[in-house]
Every structure is written in C-alpha cells, then in structure tokens.
PASEBA-1860 file (N, C-alpha, C; in nm, 3 decimals):
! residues 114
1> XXXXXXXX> -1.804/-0.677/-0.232/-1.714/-0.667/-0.344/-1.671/-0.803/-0.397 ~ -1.646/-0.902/-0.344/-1.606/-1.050/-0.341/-1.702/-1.081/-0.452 ~ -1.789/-1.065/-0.484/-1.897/-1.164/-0.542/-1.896/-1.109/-0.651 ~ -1.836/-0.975/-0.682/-1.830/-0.876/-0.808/-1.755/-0.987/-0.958 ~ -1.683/-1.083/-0.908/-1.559/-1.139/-0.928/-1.566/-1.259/-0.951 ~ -1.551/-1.409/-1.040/-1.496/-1.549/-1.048/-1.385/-1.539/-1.109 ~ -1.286/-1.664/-1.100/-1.196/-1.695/-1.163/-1.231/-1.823/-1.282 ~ -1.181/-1.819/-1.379/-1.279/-1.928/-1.468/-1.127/-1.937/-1.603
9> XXXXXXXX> -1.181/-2.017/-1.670/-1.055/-2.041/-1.831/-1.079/-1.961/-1.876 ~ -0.968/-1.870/-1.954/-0.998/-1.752/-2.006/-0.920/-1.764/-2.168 ~ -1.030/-1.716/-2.244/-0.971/-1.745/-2.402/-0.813/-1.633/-2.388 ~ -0.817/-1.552/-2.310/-0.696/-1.444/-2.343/-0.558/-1.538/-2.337 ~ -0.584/-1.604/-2.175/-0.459/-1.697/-2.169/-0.482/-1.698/-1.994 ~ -0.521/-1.911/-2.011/-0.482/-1.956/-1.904/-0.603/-1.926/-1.792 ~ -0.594/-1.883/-1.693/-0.729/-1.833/-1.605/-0.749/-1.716/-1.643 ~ -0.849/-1.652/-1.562/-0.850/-1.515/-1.596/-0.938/-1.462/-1.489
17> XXXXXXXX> -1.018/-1.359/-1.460/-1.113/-1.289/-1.381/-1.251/-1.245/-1.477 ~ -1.348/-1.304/-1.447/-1.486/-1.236/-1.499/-1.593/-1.164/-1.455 ~ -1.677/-1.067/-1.436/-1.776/-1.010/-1.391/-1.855/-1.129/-1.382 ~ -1.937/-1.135/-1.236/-2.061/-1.184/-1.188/-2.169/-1.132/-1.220 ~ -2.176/-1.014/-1.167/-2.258/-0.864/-1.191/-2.250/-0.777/-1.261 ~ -2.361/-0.664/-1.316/-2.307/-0.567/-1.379/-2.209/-0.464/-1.256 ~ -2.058/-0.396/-1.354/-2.025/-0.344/-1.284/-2.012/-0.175/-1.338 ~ -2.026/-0.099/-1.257/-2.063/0.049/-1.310/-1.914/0.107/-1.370
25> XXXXXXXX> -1.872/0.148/-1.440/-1.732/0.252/-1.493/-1.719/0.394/-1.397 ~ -1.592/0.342/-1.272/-1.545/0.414/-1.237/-1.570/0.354/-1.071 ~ -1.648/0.243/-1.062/-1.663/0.162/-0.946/-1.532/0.052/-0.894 ~ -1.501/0.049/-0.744/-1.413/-0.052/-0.726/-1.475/-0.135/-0.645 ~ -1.452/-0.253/-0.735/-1.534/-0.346/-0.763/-1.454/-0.463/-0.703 ~ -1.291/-0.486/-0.635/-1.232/-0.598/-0.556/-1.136/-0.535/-0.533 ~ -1.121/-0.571/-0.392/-0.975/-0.542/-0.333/-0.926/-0.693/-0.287 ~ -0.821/-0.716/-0.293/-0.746/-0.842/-0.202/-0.623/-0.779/-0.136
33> XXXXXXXX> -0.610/-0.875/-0.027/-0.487/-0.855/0.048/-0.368/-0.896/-0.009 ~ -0.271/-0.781/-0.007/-0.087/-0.841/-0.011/-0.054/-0.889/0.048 ~ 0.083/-0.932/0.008/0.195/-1.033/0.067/0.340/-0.960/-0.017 ~ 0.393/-0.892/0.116/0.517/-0.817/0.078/0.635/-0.893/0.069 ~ 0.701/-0.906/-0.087/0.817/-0.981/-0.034/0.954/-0.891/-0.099 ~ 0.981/-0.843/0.005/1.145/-0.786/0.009/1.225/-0.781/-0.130 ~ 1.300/-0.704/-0.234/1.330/-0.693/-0.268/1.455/-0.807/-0.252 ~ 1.551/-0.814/-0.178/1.650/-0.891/-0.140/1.598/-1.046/-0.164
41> XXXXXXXX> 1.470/-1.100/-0.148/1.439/-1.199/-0.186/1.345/-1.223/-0.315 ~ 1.381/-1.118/-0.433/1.307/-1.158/-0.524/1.344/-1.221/-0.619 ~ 1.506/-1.251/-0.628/1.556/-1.316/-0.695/1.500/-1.497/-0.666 ~ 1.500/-1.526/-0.589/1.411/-1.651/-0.570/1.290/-1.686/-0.618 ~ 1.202/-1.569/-0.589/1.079/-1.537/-0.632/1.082/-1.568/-0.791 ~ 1.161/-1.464/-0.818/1.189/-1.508/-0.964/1.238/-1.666/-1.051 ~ 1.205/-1.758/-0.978/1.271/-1.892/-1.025/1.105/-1.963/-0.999 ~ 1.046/-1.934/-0.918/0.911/-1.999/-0.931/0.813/-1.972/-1.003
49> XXXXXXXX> 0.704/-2.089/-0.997/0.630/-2.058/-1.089/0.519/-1.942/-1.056 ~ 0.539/-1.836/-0.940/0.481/-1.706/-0.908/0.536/-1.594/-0.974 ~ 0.662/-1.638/-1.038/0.714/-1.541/-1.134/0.607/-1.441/-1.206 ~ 0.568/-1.485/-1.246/0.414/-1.377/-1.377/0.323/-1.339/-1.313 ~ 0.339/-1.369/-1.150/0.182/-1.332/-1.116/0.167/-1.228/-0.978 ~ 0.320/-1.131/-0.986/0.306/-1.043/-0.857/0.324/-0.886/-0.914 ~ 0.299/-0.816/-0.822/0.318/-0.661/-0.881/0.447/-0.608/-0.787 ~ 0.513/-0.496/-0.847/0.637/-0.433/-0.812/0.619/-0.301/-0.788
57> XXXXXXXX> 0.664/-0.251/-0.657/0.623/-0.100/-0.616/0.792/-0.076/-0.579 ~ 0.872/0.000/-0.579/1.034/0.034/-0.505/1.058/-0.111/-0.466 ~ 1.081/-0.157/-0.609/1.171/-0.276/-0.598/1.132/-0.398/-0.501 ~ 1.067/-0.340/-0.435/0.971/-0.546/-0.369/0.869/-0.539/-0.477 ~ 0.837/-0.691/-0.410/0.754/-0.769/-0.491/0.624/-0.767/-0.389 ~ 0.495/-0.808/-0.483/0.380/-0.834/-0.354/0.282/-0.891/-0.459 ~ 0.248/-1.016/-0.352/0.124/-1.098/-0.388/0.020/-1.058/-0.345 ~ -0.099/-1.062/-0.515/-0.216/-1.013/-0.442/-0.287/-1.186/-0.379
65> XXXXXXXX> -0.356/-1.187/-0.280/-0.396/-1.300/-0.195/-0.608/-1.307/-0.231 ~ -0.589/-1.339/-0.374/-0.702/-1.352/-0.424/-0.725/-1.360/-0.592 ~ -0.853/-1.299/-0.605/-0.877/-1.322/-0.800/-0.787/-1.208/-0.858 ~ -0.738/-1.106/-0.772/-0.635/-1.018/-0.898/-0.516/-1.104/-0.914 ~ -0.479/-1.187/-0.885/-0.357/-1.259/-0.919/-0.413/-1.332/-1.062 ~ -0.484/-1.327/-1.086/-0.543/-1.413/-1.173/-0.542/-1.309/-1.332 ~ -0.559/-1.180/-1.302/-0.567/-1.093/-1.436/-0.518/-1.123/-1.501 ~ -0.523/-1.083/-1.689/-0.484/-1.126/-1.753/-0.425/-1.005/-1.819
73> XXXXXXXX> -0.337/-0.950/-1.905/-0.312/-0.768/-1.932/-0.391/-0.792/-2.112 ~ -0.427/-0.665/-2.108/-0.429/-0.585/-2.259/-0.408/-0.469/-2.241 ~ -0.442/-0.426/-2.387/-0.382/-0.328/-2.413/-0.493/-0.206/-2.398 ~ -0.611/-0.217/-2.375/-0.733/-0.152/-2.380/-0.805/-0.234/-2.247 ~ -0.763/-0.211/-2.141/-0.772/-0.290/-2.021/-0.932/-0.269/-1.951 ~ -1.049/-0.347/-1.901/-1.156/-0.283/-1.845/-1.113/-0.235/-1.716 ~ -1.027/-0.267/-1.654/-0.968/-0.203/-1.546/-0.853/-0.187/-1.493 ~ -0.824/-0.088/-1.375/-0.750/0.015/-1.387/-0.693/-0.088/-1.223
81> XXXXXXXX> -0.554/-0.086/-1.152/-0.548/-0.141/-1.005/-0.471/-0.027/-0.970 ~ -0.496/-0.039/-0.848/-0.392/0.061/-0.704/-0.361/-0.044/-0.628 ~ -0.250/-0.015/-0.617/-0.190/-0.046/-0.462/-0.203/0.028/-0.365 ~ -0.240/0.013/-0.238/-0.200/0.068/-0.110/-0.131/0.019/-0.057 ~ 0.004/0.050/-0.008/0.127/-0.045/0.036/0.067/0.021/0.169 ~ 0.029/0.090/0.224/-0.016/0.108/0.416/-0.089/0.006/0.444 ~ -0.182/-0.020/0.373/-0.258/-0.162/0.411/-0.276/-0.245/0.380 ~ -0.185/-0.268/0.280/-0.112/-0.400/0.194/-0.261/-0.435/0.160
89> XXXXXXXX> -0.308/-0.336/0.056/-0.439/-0.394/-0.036/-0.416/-0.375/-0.194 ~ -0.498/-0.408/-0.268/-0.482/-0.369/-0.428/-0.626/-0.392/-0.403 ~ -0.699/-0.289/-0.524/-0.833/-0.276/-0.528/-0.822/-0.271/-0.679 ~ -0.949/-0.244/-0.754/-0.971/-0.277/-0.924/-1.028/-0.164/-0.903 ~ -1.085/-0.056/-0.992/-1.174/0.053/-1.038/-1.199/0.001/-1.190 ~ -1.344/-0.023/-1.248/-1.341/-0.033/-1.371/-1.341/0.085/-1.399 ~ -1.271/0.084/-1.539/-1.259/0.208/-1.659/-1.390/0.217/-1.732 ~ -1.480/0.107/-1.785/-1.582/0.149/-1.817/-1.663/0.034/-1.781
97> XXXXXXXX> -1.806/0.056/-1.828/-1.942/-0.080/-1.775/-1.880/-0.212/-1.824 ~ -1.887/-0.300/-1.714/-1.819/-0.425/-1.759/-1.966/-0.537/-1.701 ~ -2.007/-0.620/-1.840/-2.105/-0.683/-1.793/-2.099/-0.789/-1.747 ~ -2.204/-0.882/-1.682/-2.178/-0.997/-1.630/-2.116/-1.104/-1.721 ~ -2.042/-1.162/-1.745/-1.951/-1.280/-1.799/-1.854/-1.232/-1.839 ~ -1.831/-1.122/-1.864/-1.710/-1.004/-1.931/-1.582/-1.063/-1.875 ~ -1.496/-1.089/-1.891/-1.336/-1.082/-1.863/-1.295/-0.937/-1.868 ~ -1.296/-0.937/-1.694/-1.186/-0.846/-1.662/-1.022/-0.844/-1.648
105> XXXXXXXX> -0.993/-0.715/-1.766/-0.848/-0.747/-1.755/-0.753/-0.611/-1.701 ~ -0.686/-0.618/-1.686/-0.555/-0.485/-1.647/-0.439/-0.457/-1.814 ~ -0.405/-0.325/-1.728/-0.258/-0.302/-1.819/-0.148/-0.346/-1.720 ~ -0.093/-0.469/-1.763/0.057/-0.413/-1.637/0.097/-0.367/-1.633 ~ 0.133/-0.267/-1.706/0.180/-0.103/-1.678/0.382/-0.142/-1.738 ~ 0.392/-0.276/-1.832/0.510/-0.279/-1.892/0.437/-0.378/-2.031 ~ 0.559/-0.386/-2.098/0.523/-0.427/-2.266/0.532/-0.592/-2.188 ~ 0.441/-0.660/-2.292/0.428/-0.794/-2.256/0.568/-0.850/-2.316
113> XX> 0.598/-0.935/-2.195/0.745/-1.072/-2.233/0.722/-1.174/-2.331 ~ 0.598/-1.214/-2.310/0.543/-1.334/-2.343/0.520/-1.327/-2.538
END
C-alpha cells in the first residue's frame, strides 16, 4: 500500500499526496498509524503549527504518522478516509480511478477556514 502514495508540491496548496500507480475506485490504497492526543490537551495543539493537519473523532485529536497528513480537501474529493480508533489507523478508499500523478485529495468533512 506504501508505494500507492508520494508526497510532492501541490498546485491545490502547499504539499499534497499523489498516485504512483493506477489506483482502482473503491480500493484502499494507504493506511498510516495514529497518534492520540487527548482532548484536554488540544488546546496546545491548537497553537502549533500541527494545527491544520490532525483529524477529530469525540473531541481528541489524532495524528496521522505518514502521507495522509499531507491531504489537501475539495469539494469533489478522489478519496474517501476512516478512522479506526481500535488500532489507531486511518486508511484512504478511492471514490473513483485515480491515475498515476493524480493528486489525491479528501473532504474534511467541515467548510474550509482558510
């Protein structure tokens, strides 16, 4: 799954994630490991520059520990993420065929700040 994946400059904004390979629609195509951080300490969290780059399940925070930290959101996203908080993973499923050089992106699942 690792190799499915680079991190590279991305015209959307900043880094981003791109297909290596072709990837099939409806395939999960990267998982990385979390990093759970406590609700009680996210106010800290929130002052660094990791601010923009963690996901929120019941109020903690969690780092993904790889290229999904790197996504970039739209609005018509090639892929879709899960969390599994039992095994502190996040995996990608593309939504449809995403070809090799393609920028893969997510919905964050809130209206952009930015």
């Amino acid at each position: 799954m690792a190799d499915a994946v680079r991190i590279d400059n991305s015209p959307l904004h900043g880094r981003g994630v791109f297909a290596t390979r072709p990837i099939d629609a409806g395939e999960i195509f990267c998982t990385n490991s979390l990093f759970r951080i406590p609700s009680q300490e996210r106010e800290f969290l929130d002052q660094t520059s990791l601010y923009d780059h963690y996901f929120e399940f019941e109020d903690d925070a969690y780092i993904a520990f790889g290229a999904i930290s790197f996504l970039n959101h739209e609005d018509d996203p090639a892929a879709d993420f899960f969390l599994d908080i039992d095994t502190l993973t996040i995996s990608l499923s593309a939504r449809r065929e995403i070809k090799p050089g393609d920028e893969i992106s997510i919905h964050y699942g809130v209206e952009p700040w930015w």
